[in-house]
C-alpha positions as a Python dict, from the first residue, in 0.01 Angstrom:
ca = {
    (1, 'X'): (0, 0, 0),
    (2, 'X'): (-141, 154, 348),
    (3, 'X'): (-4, 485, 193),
    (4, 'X'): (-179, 443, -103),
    (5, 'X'): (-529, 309, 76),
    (6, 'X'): (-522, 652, 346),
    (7, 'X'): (-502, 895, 46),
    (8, 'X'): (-767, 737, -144),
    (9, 'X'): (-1007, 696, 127),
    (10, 'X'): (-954, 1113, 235),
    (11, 'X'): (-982, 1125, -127),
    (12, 'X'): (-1355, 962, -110),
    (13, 'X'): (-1404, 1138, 187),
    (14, 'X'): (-1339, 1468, 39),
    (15, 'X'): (-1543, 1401, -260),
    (16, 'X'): (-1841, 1280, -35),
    (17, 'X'): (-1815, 1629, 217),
    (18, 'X'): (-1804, 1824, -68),
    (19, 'X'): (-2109, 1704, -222),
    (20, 'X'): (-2282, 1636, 119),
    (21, 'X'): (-2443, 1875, 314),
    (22, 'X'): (-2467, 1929, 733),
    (23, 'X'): (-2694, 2067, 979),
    (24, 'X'): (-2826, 2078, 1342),
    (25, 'X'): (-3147, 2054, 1527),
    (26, 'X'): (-3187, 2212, 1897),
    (27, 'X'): (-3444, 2105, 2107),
    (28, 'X'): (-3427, 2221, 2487),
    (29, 'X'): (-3074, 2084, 2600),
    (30, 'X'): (-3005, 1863, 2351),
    (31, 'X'): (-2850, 1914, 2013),
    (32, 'X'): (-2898, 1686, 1710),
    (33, 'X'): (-2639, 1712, 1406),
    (34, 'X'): (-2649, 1533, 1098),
    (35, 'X'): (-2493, 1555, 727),
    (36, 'X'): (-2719, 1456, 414),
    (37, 'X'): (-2642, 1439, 40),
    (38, 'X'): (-2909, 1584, -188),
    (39, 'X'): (-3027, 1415, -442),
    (40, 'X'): (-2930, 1575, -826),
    (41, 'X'): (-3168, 1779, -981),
    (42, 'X'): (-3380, 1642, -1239),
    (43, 'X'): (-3575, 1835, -1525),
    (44, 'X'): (-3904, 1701, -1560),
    (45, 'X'): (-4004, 1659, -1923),
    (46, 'X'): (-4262, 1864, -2021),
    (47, 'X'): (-4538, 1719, -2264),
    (48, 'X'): (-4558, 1729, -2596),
    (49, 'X'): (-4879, 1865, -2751),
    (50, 'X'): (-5054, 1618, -3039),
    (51, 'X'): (-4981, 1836, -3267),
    (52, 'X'): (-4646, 1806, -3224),
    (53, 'X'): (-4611, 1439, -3153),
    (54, 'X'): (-4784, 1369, -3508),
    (55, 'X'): (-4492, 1676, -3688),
    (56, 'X'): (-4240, 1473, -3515),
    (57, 'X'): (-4377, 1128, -3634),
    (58, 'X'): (-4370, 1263, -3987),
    (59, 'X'): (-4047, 1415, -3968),
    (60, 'X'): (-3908, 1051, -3820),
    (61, 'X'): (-4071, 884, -4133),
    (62, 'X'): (-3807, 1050, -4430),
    (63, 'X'): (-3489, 923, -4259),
    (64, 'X'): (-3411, 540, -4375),
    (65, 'X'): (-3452, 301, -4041),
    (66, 'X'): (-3422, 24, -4326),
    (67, 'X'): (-3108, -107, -4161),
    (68, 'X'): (-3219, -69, -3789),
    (69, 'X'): (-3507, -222, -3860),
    (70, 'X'): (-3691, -506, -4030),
    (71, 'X'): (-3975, -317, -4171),
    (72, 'X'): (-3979, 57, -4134),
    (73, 'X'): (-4379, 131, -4181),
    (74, 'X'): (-4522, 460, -4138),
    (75, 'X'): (-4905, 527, -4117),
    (76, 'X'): (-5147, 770, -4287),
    (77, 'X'): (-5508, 835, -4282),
    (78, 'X'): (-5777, 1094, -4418),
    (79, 'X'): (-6043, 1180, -4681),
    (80, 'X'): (-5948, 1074, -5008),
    (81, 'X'): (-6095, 1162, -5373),
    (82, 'X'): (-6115, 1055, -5746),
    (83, 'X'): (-6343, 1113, -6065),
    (84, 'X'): (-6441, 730, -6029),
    (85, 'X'): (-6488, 675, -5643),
    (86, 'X'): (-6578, 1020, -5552),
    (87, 'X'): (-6532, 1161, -5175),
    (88, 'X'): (-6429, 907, -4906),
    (89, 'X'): (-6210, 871, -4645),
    (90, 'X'): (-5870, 645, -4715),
    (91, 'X'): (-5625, 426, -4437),
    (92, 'X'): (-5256, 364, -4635),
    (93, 'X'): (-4946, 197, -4512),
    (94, 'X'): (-4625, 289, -4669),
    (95, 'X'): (-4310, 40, -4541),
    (96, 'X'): (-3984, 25, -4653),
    (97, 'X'): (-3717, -285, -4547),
    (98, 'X'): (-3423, -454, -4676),
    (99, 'X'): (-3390, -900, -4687),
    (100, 'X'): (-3037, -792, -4588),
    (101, 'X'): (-2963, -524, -4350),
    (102, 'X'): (-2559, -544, -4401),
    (103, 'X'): (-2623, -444, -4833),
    (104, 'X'): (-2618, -114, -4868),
    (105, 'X'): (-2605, -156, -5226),
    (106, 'X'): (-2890, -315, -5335),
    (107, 'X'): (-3223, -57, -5332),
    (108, 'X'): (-3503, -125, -5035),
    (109, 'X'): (-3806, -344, -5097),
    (110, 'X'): (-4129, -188, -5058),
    (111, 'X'): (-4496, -230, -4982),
    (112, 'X'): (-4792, -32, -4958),
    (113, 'X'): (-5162, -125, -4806),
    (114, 'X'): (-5444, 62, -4866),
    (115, 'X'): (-5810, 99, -4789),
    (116, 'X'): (-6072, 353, -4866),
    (117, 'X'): (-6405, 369, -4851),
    (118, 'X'): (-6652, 639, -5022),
    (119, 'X'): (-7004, 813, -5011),
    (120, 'X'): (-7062, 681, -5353),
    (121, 'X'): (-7056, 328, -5252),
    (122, 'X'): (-6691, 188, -5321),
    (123, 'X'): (-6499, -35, -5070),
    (124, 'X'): (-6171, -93, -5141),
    (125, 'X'): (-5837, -325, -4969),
    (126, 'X'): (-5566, -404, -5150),
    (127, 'X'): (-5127, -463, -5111),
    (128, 'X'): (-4901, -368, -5373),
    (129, 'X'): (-4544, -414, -5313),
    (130, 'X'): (-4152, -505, -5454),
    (131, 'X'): (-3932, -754, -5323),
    (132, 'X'): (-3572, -694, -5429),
    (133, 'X'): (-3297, -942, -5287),
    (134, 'X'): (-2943, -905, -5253),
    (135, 'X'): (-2763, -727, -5513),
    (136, 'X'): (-3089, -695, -5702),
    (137, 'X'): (-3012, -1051, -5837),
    (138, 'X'): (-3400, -1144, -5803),
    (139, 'X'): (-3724, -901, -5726),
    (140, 'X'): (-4098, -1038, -5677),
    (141, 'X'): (-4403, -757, -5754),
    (142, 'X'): (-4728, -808, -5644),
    (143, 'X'): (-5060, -670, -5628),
    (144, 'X'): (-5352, -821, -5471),
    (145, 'X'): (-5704, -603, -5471),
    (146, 'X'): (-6039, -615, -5337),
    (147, 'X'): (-6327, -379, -5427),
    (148, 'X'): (-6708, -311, -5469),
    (149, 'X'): (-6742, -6, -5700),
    (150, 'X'): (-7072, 219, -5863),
    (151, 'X'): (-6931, 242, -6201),
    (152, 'X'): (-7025, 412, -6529),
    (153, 'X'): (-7044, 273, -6876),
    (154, 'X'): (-7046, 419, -7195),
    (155, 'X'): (-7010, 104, -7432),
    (156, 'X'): (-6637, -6, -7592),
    (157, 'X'): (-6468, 217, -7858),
    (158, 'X'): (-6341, 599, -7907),
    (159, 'X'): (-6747, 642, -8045),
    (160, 'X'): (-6930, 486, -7759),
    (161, 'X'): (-6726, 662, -7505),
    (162, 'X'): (-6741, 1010, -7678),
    (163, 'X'): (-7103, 1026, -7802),
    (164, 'X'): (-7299, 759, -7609),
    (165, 'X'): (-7532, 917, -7278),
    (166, 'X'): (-7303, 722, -6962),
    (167, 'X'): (-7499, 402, -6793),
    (168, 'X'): (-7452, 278, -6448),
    (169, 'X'): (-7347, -34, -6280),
    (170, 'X'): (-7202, -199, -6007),
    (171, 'X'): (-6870, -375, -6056),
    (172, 'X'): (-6718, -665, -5814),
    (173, 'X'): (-6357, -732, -5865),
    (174, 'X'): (-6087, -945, -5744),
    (175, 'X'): (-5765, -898, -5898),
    (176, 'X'): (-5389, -1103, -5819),
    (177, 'X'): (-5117, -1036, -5984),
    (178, 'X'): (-4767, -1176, -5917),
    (179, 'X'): (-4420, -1176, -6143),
    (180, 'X'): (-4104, -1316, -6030),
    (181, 'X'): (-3771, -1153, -6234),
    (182, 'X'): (-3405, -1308, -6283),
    (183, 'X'): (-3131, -1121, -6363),
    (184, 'X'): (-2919, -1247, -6674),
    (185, 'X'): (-2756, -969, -6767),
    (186, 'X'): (-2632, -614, -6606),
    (187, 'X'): (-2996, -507, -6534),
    (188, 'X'): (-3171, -716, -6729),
    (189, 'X'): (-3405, -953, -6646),
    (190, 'X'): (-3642, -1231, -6728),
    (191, 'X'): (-3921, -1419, -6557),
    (192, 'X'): (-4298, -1521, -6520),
    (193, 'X'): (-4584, -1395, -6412),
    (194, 'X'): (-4933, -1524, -6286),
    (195, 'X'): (-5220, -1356, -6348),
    (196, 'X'): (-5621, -1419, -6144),
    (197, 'X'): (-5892, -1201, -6196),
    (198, 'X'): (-6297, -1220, -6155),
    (199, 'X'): (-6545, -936, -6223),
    (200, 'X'): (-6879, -902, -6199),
    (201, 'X'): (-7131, -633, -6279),
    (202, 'X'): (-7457, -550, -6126),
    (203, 'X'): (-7758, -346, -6130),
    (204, 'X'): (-7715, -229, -6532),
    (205, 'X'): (-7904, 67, -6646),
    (206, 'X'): (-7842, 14, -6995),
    (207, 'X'): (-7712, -380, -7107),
    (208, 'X'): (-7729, -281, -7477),
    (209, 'X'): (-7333, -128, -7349),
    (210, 'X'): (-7249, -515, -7345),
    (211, 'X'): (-7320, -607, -7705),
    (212, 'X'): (-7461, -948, -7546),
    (213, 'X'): (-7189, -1058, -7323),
    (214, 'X'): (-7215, -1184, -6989),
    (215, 'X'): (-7205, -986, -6686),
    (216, 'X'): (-6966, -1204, -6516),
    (217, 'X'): (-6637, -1328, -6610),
    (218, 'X'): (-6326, -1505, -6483),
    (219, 'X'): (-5965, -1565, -6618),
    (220, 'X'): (-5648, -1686, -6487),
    (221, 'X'): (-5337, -1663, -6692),
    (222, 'X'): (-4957, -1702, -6694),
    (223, 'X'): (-4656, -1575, -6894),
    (224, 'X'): (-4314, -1445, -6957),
    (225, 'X'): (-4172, -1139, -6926),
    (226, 'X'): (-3821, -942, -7046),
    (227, 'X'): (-3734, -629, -6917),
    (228, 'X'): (-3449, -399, -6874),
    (229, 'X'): (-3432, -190, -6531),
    (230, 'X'): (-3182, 43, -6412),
    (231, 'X'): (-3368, 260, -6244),
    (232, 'X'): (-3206, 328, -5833),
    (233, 'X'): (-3607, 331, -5648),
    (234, 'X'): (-3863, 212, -5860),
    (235, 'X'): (-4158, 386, -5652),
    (236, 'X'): (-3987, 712, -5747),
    (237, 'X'): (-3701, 699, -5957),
    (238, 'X'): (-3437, 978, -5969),
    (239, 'X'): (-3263, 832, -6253),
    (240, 'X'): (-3278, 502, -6486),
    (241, 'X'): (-3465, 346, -6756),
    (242, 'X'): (-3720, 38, -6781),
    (243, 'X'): (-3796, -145, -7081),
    (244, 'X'): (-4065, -452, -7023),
    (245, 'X'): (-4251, -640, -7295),
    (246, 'X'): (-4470, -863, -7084),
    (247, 'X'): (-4690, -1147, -7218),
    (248, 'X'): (-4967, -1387, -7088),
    (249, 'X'): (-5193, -1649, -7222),
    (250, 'X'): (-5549, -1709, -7104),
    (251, 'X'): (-5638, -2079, -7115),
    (252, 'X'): (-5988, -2156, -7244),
    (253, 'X'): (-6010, -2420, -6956),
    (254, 'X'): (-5886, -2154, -6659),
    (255, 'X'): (-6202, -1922, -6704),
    (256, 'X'): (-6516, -1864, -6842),
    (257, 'X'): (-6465, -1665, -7149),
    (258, 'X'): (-6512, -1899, -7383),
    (259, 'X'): (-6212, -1933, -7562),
    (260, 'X'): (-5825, -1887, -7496),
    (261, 'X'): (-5672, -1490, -7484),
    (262, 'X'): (-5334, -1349, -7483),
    (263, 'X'): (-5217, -973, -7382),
    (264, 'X'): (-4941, -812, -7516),
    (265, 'X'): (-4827, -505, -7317),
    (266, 'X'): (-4512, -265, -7343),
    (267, 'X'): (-4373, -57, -7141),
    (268, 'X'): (-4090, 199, -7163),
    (269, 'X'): (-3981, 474, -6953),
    (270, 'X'): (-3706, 751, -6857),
    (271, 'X'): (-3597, 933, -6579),
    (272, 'X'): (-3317, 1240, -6579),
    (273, 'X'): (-3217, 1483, -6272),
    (274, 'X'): (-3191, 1803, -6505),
    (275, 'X'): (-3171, 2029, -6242),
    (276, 'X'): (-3154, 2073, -5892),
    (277, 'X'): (-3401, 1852, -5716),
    (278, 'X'): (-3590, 1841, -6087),
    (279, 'X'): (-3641, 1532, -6213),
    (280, 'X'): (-3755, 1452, -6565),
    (281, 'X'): (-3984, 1104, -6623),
    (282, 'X'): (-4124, 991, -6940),
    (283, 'X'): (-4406, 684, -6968),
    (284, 'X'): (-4493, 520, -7290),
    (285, 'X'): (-4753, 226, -7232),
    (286, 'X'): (-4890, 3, -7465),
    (287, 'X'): (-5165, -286, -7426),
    (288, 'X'): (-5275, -541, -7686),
    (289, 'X'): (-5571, -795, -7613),
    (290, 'X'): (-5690, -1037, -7872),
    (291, 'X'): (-6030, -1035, -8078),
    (292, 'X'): (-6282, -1179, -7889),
    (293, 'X'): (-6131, -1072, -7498),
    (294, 'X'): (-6494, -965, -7289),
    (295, 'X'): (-6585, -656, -7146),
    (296, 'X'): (-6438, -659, -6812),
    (297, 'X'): (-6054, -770, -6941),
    (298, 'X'): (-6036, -480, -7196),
    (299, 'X'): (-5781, -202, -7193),
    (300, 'X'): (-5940, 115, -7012),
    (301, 'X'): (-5805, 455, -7077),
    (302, 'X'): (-5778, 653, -6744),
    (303, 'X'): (-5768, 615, -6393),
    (304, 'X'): (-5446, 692, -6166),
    (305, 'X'): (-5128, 579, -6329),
    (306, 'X'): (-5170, 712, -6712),
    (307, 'X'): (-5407, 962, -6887),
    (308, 'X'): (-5499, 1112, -6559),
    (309, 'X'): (-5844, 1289, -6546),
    (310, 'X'): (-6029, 1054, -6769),
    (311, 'X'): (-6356, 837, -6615),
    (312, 'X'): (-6131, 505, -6629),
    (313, 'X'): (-6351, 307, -6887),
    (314, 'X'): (-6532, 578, -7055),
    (315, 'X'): (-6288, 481, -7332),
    (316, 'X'): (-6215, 145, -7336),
    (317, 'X'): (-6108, -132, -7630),
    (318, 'X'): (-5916, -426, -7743),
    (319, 'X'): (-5564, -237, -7757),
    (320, 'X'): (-5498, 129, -7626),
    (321, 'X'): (-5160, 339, -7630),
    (322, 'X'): (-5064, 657, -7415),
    (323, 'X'): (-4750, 889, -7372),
    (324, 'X'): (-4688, 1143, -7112),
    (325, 'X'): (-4370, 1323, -7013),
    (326, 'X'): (-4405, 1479, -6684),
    (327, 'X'): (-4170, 1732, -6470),
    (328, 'X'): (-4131, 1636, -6084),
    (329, 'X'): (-3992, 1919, -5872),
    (330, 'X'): (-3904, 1963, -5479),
    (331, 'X'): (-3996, 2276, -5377),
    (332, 'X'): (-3962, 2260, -4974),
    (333, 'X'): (-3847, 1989, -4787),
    (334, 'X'): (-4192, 1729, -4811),
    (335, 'X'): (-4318, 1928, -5059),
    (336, 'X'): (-4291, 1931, -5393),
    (337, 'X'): (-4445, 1993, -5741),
    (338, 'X'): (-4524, 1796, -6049),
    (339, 'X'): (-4670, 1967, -6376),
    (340, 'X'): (-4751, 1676, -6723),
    (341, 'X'): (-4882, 1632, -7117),
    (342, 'X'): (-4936, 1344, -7282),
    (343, 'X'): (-5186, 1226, -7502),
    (344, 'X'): (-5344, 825, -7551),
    (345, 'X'): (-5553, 637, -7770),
    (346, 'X'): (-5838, 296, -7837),
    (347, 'X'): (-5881, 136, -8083),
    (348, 'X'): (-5996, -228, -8181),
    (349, 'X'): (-5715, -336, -8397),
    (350, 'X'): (-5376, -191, -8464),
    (351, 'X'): (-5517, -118, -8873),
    (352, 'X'): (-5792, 64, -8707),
    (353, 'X'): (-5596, 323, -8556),
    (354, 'X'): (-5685, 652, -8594),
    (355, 'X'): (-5460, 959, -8540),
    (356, 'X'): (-5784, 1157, -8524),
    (357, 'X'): (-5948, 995, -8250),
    (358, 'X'): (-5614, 1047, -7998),
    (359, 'X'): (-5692, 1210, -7672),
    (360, 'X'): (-5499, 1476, -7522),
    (361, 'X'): (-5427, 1465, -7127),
    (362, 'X'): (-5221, 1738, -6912),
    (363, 'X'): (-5228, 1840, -6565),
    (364, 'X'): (-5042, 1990, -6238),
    (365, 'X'): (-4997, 1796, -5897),
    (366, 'X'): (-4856, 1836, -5547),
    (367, 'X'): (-4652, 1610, -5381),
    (368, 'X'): (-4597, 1520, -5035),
    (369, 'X'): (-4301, 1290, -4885),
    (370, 'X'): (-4490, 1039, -4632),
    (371, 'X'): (-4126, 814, -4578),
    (372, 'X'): (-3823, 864, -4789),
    (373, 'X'): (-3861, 887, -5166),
    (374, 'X'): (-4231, 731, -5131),
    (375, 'X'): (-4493, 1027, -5194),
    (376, 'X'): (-4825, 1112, -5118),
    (377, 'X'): (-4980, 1261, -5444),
    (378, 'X'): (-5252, 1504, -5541),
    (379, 'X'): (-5313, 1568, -5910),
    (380, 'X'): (-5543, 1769, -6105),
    (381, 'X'): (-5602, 1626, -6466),
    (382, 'X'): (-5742, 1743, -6758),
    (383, 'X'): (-5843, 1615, -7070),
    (384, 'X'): (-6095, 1688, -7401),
    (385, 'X'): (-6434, 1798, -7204),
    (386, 'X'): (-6278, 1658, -6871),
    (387, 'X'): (-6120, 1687, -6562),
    (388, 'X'): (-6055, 1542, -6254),
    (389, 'X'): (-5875, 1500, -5863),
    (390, 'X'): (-5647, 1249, -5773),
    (391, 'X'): (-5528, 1167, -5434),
    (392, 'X'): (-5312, 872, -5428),
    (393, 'X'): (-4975, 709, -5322),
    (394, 'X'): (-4634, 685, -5493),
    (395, 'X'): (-4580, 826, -5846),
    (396, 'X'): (-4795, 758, -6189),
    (397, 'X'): (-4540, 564, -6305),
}
């Protein structure tokens, strides 16, 4: 044991001369030694410029953190435009997470908040979001909205909105939306959903657009839904179809519109990866009100999701239909490409449809990956004797 304790203190010792270091001081007679050990070297990190920091934050934001962390949120900011708000500058929150962090399975929630505000007068908060639990056994949407907006008004009908001069107003809307979906089957699903929603108009240049109804109105319904949902990310599906027949009954006694409502609304769409990093998406929509539903609750043709380009409400009636089949490509790491046709329709009653009164709608966009598989878009729609910008987040549909 002595043995073994000599060699491994020369041992020590020879690992300490080597690294330390001697010397010697003279002063007159006297002579000073002494033995130091530098300390190591260290780099000093050099700065990063802003630039940079804000490349790296964005390049950070594509990989999934979804099991690291509880909610993976990245931030975005700038000026933001649309044919119905105009130019403004927009604050959105894209966030990903998962209720379990051990199912890798099961697709993340997500949740988006937004805020924008414009030269034309519009204020706007809202949260929009999916809620997917383990094994996709259960999901919760929602979508809760906020906004003071300078709108235009044309009437209600294919005639008012292509041969009437456009009005002005002022709208005020609150909108909350929530459905809750069970799985019965191998993705299929049933459920209920709750419906609130008050709008207001102001300032009216022209209330002969109304046909006498009030400018003011408020509903709040509930209903049942059945859908069928395979697609693997619903804010930007690769692959999958959804089939949804949602509907919801408007008691007389929950609002002010003077009698009881229903809406009937169908949805349907497709996605395919036909080539590399090309994905294939089809959208057919289809919204049914009853006779008698006010101005405010009636199906409006445009806007960001379907026939985009269109004044959202320069056609607007009971019951409206649209179809568009739309190419999504990557071309560059973020960046990618999306190129569309469809075509919609209004119309007051399902025998009052009119082949000749359809609409056509096509367009080109750019796309721009703010976290993984959730996009910043920017589309260009056009339309008969229209056109418009679109800057928004997540796909049309």
């Amino acid at each position: 044991m002595l043995r073994r304790a000599i060699v491994v203190a020369l041992m020590v010792g020879g690992i300490c001369d080597a690294a330390a270091q001697s010397g010697s001081y003279v002063s007159g007679m006297d002579t000073l030694y002494y033995t130091y050990t530098p300390l190591p070297k260290t780099e000093t990190p050099q700065r990063r410029s802003f630039l940079r920091r804000v490349v790296a934050y964005f390049e950070e934001s594509t990989q999934d953190r979804t099991f690291e962390k509880k909610i993976d949120f990245t931030f975005a900011g700038g000026p933001s435009y649309s044919k119905n708000t105009s130019f403004g500058i927009g604050v959105l929150a894209a966030g990903l997470y998962r209720l379990d962090r051990t199912d890798s399975v099961t697709p993340p929630s997500d949740i988006s908040l937004f805020a924008n505000v414009s030269v034309s007068g519009v204020y706007a908060v809202g949260v929009t979001g999916n809620t997917i639990f383990s094994r996709s056994s259960r999901k919760v949407d929602y979508t809760v909205m906020f906004s003071s907006t300078p709108r235009k008004l044309w009437g209600i009908g294919y005639h008012d909105g292509r041969y009437n001069p456009e009005s002005s107003y002022t709208e005020k809307l609150c909108r909350i939306e929530g459905r809750y979906m069970h799985r019965v089957l191998r993705n299929t699903f049933v459920g209920g959903v709750l419906n609130f929603q008050y709008a207001k108009g102001l300032k009216f240049t022209d209330e002969a657009y109304l046909y006498g109804q009030k400018h003011s109105y408020t509903s709040t319904g509930a209903g049942a839904i059945v859908e069928y949902d395979s697609r693997d990310f619903i804010p930007n599906p690769f692959r999958g179809v959804y089939v949804g027949v949602q509907e919801i009954f408007f008691p007389k006694g929950l609002g002010n519109c003077g009698e009881s409502l229903w809406r009937t609304t169908v949805t349907a769409d497709y996605y395919h990866r036909i080539w590399r990093d090309c994905i294939l998406a089809a959208d057919f929509y289809a919204e049914f009100n009853s006779s008698g539903t006010p101005w405010p609750l009636l199906a409006r043709m445009g806007g960001s999701q379907r026939m985009r380009g269109y004044y959202q409400g320069r056609y607007t009636d009971n019951d409206l239909i649209t179809l568009q089949v739309e190419l999504r490509q990557r071309i560059w790491r973020r960046i990618g490409c999306t190129v569309w046709g469809g075509a919609g329709n209004v119309f007051r009653e399902v025998r009052s449809f009119d082949w000749s009164e359809t609409l056509p709608n096509y367009g080109i966009g750019l796309r721009w990956e703010l976290k993984k598989r959730v996009n910043v878009r920017i589309d260009y729609g056009m339309g008969k004797k229209t056109s418009g910008f679109l800057l928004n987040l997540n796909e049309a549909f």
